[in-house]
N, C-alpha and C positions, 0 to 999 in steps of 0.2 A: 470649439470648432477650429477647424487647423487653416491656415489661409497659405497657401505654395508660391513664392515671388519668385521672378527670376530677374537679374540685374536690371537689365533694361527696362522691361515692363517698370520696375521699382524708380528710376530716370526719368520716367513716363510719367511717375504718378508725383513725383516732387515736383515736377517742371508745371503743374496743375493748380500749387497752392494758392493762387487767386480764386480759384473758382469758389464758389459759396457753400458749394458741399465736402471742402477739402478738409475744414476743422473738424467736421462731425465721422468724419469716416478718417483720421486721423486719430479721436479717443477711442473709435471704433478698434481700429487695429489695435490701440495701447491696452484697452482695458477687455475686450470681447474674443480677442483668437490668437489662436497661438504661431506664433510667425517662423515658417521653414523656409529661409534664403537656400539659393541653388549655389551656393557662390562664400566664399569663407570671409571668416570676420577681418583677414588681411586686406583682402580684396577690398572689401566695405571702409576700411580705415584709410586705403591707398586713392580713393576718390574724395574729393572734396565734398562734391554736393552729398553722397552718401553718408561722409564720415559725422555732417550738421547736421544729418537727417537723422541718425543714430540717437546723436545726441539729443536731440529734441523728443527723441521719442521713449529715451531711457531714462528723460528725467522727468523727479517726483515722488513721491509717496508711492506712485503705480507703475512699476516700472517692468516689462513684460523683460522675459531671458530667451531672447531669438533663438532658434538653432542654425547654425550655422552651417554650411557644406551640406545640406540636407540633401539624403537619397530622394531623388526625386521622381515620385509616381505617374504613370502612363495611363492615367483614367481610360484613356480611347482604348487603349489595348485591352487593359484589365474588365472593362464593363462586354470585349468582344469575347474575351475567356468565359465570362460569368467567374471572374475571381477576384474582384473588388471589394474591399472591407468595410463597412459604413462608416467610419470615420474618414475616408477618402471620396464615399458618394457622396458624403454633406460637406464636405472642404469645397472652397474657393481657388481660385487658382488663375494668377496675373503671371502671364506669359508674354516670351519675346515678339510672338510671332507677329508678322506685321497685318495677316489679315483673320480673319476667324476660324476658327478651329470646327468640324462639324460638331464636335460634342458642344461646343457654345448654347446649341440651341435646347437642349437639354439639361446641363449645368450651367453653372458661375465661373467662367470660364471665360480670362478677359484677353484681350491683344492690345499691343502697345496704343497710347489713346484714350483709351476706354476704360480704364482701370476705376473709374471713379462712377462711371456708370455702372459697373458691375458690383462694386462694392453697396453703393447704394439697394439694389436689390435686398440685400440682407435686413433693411428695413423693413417691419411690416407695416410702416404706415411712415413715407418718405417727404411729407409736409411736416412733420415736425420731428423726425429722425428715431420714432419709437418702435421698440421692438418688440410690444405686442399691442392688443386693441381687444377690445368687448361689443360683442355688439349685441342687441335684444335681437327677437323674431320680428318685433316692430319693426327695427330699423334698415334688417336685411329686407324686407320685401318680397326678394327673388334671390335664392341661390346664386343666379347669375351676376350681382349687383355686388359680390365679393372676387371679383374679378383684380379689382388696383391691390388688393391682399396678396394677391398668388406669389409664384416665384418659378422658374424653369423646374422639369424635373424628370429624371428617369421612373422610380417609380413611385406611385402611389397602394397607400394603405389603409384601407376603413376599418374598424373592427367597431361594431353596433348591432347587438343581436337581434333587432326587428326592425333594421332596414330594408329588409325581404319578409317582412311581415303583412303587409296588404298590396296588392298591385297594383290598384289604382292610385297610389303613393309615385310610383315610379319615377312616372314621368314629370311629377313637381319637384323630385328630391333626389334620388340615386341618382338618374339621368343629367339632370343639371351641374349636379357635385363635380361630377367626374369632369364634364364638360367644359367648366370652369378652370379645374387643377390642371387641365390641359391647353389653357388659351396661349401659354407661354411659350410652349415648346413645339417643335419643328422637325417633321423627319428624321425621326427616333422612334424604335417601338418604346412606348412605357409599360412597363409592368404595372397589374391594378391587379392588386390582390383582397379581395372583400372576407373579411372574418365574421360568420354568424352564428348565430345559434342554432343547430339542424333542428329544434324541435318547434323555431320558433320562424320557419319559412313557411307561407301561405298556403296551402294544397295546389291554387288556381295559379301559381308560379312554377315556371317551369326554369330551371337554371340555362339553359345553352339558349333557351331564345333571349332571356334575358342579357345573354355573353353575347349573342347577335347584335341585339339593338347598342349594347356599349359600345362594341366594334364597329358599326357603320356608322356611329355617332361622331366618334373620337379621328375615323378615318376623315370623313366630313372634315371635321374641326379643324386636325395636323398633318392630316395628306399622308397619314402610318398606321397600318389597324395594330390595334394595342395586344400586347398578350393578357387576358383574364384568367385570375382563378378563384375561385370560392372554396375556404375553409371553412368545413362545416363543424362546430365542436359539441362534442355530448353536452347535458343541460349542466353534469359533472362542472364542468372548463367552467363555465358563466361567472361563476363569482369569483374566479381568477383573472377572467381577461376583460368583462364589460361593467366594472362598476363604475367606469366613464366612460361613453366614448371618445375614438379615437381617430383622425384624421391625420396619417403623418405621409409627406413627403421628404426630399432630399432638406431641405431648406427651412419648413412649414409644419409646426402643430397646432391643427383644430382640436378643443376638445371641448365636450357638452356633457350636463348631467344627464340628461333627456334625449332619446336616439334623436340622430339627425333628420327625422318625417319631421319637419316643422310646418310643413305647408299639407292643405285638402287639394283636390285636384282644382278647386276654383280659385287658388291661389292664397285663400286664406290661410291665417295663421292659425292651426289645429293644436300647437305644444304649450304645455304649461310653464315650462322650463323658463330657465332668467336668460338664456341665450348660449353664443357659442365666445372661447378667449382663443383668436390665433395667434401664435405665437413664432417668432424667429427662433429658428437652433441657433443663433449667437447670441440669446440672450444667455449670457453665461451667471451662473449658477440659477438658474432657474429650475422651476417643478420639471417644466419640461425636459429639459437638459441631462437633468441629476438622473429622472427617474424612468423618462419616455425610449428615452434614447439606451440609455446604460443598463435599465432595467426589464422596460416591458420587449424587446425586440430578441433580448434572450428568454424572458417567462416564454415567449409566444414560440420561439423556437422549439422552446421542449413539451409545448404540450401539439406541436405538429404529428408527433406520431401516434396520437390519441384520435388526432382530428379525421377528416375523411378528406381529402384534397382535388378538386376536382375541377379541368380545364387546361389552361396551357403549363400549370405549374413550373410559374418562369416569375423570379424575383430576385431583388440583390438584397434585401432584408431579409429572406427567409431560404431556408434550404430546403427542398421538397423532395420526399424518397423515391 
């Protein structure tokens, strides 16, 4: 995961190292993301407090190779083109600015200050600094009860071929999921794009009322109705794209052996499965990382022209014809 500094914000975030969360998101930067200063390693050598900060952070056995003078990317712009690359939609990015950026509320996207509360986010579980967690269906309860898990995001990605398999599921699972991955974020459309199996959607489901209820659900929740689309893939695709599923956001991988219907409509626990593992995209070298990120976002892209695409066909992980 790539993290975008720029001088000051970086002044900002040394000026901090009292605070309690400064050593953990300090190995964070060293060992977890790759560091693009806006600003040359002259510059970094010619200031004091930076040139100790350099140091402290390029020594060891683990020692990160900043890029220096780094071109430095316009998210705001790029996500307004729809021409943003996903390594720039899951990057971080500590900025000069003195107050917050709109995209803030959608990304990790910090302004001077706050640098260390936006880094923390990268944590999936921020009491003890870990960057992923397990939980059973016991222990979730409710969908909504993985809310401290989330993280900002522009868009979200299900791929579970019988989450649209029964309807009276809906409203304890799909609905809530979404709801959830949305609690963070703020006046931004998100894109939610749902991958399933067409042979394995209900008869008594109907897709656009089900794109209704997400939409006045999500508007409810972040005051932005969201773009939806449903990719529907022959029974073919299945053993290509759902031999897990998958929950990816900007920041966030959920993934379960057992579709995500873990709940009846009386809130019981209906799955046999051992649970769900979320995971942070800065867990670096991880399954996720290696395989979710690098791997399944290009499988999924080539079998889109297989698939049937249907809705607002509007995503930065995928490209719709």
């Amino acid at each position: 995961m790539n993290a975008y500094i720029e001088k000051e914000s970086l002044r900002s975030l040394i000026s901090q190292r009292n605070d309690e969360r400064y050593d953990e998101c300090l190995r964070m930067l060293k060992r977890n993301l790759t560091l693009n200063f806006s600003f040359s390693k002259a510059e970094a050598l010619a200031d004091p407090a930076i040139q100790n900060w350099v140091k402290e952070l390029t020594f060891g056995s683990i020692a990160p190779k900043p890029n220096w003078d780094s071109t430095y990317p316009d998210p705001e712009k790029e996500l307004s083109l729809d021409g943003i690359t996903i390594d720039k939609l899951c990057a971080v990015y500590l900025l000069d600015d003195e107050s917050p950026q709109p995209l803030a509320k959608a990304m990790l996207v910090s302004y001077c200050g706050h640098e260390l509360d936006t880094l923390s986010k990268l944590y999936v579980r921020t009491d003890v600094q870990e960057f992923d967690d397990q939980l059973t269906p016991a222990s979730i309860g409710s969908w909504k009860n993985i809310g401290t898990y989330t993280a900002p995001c522009t868009d979200i990605l299900i791929a579970d071929r019988y989450i649209l398999s029964e309807k009276r599921l809906l409203s304890r699972n799909l609905y809530p999921i979404i709801n959830v991955l949305t609690n963070q974020t703020r006046g931004k459309h998100i894109n939610i794009v749902i991958v399933v199996e067409r042979n394995s959607i209900h008869v008594d489901i109907d897709l656009e009322s089900v794109s209704d209820t997400i939409k006045s659900n999500v508007e409810e929740n972040m005051g932005v109705e969201p773009n939806v689309t449903f990719l529907l893939c022959a029974p073919h695709q299945g053993e290509q794209l759902f031999h897990d599923r998958l929950i990816l956001t900007n920041y966030r991988a959920i993934t379960s052996g057992d579709s995500f219907n873990y709940f009846n409509p009386d809130g019981k626990v209906r799955t046999g499965g051992f649970g769900i593992t979320i995971t942070s995209l800065a867990k670096k070298f991880s399954y996720v990382q290696e395989q979710v990120i690098n791997t399944y976002c290009s499988k999924l892209q080539n079998e889109v022209r297989y698939a049937i695409a249907q809705g607002d066909k509007q995503s930065n992980f995928l490209t719709f014809r």
